[in-house]
Backbone as a chain_set.jsonl record, in Angstrom:
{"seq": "XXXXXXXXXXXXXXXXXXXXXXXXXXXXXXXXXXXXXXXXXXXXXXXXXXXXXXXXXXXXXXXXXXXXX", "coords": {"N": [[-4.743, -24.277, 11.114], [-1.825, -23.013, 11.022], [0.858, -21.796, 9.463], [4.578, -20.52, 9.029], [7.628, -19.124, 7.839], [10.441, -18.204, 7.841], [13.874, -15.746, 7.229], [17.303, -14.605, 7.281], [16.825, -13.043, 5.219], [14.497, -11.841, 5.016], [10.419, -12.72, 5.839], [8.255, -14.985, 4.949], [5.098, -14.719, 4.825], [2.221, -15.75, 6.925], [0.88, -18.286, 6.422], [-2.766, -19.803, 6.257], [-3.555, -22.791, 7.016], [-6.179, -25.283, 5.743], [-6.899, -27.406, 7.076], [-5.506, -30.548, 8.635], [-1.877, -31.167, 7.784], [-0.512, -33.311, 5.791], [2.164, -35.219, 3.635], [1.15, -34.759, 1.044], [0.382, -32.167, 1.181], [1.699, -30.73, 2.44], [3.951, -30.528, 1.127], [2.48, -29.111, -1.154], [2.033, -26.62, 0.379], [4.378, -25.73, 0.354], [5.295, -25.484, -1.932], [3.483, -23.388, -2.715], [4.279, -21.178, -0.717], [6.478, -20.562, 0.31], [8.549, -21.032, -1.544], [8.278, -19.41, -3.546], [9.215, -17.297, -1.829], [11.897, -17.574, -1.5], [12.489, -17.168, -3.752], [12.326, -14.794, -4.488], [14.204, -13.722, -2.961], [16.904, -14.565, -4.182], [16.835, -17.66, -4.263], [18.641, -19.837, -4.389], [21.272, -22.34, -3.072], [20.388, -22.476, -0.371], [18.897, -23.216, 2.999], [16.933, -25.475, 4.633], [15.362, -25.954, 7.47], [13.558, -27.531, 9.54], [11.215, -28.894, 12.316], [11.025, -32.786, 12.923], [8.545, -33.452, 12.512], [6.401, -36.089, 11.239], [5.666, -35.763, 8.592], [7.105, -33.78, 7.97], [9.335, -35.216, 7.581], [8.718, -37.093, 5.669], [10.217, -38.996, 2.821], [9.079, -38.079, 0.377], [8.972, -35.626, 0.811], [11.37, -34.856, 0.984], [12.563, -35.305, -0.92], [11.808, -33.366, -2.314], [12.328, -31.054, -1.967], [15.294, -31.228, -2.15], [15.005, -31.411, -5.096], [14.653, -28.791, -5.531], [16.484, -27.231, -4.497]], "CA": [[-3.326, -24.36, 11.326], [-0.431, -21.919, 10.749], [2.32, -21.805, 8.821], [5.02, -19.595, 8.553], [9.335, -19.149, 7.913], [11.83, -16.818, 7.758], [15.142, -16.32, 7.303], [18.09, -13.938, 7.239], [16.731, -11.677, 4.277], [13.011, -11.779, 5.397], [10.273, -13.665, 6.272], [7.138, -15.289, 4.698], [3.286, -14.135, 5.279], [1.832, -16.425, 7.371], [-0.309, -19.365, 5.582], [-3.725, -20.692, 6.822], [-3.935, -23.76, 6.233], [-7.483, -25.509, 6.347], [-6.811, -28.616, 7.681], [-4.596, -30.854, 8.855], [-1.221, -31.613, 6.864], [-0.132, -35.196, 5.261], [3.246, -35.145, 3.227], [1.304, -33.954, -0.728], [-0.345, -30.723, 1.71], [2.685, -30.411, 3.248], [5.032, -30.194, -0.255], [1.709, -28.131, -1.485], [2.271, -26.087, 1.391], [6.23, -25.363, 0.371], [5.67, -24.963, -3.344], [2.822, -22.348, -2.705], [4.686, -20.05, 0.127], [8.326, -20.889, 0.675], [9.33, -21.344, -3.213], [7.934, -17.925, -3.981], [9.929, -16.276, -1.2], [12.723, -18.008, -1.943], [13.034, -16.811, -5.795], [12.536, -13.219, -4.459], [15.937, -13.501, -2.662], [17.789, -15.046, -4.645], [16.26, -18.697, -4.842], [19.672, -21.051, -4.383], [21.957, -22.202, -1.602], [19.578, -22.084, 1.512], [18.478, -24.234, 4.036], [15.529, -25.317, 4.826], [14.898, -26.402, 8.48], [12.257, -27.486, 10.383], [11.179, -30.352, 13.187], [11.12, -33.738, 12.718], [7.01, -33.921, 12.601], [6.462, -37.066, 9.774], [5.34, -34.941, 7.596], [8.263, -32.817, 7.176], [10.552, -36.042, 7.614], [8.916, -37.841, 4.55], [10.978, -39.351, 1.942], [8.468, -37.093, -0.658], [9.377, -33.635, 0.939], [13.128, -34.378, 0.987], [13.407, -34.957, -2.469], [11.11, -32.504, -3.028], [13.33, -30.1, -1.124], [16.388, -31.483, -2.878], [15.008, -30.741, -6.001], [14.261, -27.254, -5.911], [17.528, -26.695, -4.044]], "C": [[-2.679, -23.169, 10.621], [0.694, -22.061, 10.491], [3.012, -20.939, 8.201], [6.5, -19.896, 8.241], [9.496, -17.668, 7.544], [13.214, -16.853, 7.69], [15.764, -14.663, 7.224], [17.515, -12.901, 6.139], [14.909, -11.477, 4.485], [12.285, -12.493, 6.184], [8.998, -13.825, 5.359], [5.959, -14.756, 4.999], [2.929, -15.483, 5.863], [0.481, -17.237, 6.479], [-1.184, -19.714, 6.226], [-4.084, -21.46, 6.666], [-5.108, -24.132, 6.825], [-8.014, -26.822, 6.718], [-4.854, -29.036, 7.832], [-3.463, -31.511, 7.908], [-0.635, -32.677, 6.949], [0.861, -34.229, 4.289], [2.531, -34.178, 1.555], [0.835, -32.467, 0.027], [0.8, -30.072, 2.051], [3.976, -29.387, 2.038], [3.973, -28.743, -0.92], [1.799, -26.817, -1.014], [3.654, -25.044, 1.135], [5.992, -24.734, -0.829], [4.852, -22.98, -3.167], [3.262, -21.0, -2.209], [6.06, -19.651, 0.261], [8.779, -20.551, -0.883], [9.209, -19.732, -3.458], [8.909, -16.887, -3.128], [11.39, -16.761, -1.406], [13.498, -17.282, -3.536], [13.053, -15.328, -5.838], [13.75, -13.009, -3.679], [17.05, -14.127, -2.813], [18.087, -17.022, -4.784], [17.253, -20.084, -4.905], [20.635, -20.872, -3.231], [21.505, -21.827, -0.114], [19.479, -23.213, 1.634], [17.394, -24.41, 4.749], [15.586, -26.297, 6.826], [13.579, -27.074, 9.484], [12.527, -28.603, 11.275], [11.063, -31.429, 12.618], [9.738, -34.199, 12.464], [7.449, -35.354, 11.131], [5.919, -36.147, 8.53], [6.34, -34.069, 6.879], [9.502, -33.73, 6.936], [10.537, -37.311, 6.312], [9.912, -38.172, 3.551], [10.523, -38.155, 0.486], [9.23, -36.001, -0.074], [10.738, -34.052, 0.863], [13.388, -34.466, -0.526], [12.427, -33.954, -3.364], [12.085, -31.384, -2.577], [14.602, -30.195, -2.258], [16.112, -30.986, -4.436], [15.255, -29.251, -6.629], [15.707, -26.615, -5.414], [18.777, -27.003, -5.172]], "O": [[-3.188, -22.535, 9.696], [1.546, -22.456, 11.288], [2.637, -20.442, 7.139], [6.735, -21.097, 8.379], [8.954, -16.626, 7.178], [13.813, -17.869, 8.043], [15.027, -13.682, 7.133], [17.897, -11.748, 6.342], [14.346, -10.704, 3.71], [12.82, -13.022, 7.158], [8.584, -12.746, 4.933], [6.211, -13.985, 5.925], [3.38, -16.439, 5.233], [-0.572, -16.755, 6.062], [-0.697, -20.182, 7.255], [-5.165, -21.412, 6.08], [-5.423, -23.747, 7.951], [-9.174, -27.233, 6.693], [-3.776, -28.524, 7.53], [-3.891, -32.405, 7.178], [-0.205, -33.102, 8.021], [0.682, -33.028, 4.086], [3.135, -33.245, 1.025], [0.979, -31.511, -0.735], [0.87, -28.847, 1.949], [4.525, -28.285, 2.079], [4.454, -27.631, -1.135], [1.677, -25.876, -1.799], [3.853, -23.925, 1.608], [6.354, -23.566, -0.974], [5.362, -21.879, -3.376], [2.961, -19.939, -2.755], [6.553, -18.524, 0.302], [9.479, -19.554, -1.063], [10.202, -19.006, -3.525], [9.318, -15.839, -3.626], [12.11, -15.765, -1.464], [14.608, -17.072, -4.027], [13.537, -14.648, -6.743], [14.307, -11.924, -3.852], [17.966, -14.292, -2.007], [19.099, -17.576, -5.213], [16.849, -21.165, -5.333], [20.859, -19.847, -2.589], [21.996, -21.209, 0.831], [19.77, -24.126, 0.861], [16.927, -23.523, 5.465], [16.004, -27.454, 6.867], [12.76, -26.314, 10.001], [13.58, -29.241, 11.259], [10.947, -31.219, 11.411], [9.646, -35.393, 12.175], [8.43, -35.444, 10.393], [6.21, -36.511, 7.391], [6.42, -33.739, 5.696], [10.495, -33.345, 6.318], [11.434, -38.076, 5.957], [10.686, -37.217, 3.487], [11.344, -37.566, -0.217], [10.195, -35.555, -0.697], [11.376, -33.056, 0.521], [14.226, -33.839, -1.174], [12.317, -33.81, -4.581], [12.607, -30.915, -3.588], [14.798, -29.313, -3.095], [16.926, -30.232, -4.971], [15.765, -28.789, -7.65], [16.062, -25.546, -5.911], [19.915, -26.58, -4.964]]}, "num_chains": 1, "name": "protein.A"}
């Protein structure tokens, strides 16, 4: 699998992940790639988007999200 983002001041390197993702792979997933690009442009006041998969709609990733935001 493949996972990437982007946004208005860049975009991420594409991740390989090596299986399939459940909600702690998923947050694992965010802290590892996203967080890091995040803190190189300035790290507050974004928005994070994505689909509705369960994985990204867990109760864990939103307040994992919420946190860091």
């Amino acid at each position: 699998m493949v996972w990437a983002a982007f946004g208005f001041s860049g975009q991420v390197g594409l991740a390989f992940l090596d299986r399939r993702q459940n909600y702690p792979k998923y947050v694992e997933t965010l802290e590892n790639h996203l967080m890091p690009f995040l803190e190189d442009i300035g790290g507050r006041n974004w928005e994070y988007q994505h689909d509705n998969a369960p994985t990204h709609n867990s109760n864990a990733t939103k307040n994992y999200l919420i946190s860091k935001n």
